[in-house]
C-alpha positions in Angstrom: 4.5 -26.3 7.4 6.2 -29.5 5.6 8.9 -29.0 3.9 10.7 -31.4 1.6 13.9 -31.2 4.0 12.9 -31.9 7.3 15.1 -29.5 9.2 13.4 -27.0 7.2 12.0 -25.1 9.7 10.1 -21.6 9.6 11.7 -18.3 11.1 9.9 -15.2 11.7 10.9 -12.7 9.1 11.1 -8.8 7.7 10.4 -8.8 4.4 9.6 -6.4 1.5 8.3 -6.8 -1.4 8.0 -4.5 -4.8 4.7 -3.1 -6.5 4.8 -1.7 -9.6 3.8 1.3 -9.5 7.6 1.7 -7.4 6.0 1.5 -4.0 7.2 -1.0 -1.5 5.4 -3.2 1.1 7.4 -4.0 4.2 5.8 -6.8 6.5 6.1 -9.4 9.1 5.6 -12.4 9.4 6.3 -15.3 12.4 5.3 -18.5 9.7 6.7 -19.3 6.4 7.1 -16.5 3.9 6.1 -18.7 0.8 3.1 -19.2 3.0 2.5 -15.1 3.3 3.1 -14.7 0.2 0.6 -17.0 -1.6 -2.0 -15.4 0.6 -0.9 -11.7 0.0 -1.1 -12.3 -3.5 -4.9 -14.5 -3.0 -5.9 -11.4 -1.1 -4.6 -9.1 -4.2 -6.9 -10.8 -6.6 -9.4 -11.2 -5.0 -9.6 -7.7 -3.3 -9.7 -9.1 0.0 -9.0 -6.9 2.9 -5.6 -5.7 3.6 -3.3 -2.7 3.8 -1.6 -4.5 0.4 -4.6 -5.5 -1.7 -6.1 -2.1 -0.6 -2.9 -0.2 -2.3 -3.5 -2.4 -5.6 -7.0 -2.1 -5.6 -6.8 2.0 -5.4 -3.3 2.5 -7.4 -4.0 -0.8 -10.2 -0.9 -1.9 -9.3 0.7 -5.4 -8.9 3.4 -6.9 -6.0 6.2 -8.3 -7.3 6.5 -11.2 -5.2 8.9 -12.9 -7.0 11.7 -9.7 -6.0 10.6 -10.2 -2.6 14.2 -9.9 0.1 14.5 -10.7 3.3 15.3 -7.7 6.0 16.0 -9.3 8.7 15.8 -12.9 9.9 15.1 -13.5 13.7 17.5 -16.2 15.1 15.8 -17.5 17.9 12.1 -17.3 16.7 10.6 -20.3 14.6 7.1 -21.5 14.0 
């Protein structure tokens, strides 16, 4: 991705974010997490396929993107 810094780069990451309902969603992902985010959250409206958007869909619940953390970083893996 480009990024305003340019030694901004992408690591693969752990993440979880919260639902509302008080559920988590842990995931991985090997590009840039604002990138998996926006398309979790495109997937989520518009009921797209997908182990998150098919919790939502069935519980009417919401992620909580913006409380998303970080679990582990991988040193050595970048995109």
């Amino acid at each position: 991705s480009k990024h305003r810094l340019v030694n901004n780069f992408c690591l693969a990451f752990h993440f979880m974010s919260l639902l509302s309902c008080g559920a988590c969603y842990v995931g991985t992902t090997g590009r840039c997490l604002n990138d998996r985010m926006r398309e979790h959250a495109n997937n989520v409206r518009n009921g797209k396929d997908g182990f998150l958007a098919q919790h939502c869909t069935g519980c009417n619940c919401v992620p909580l993107f913006k409380d998303t953390v970080t679990l582990y970083k991988h040193k050595d893996e970048r995109t």
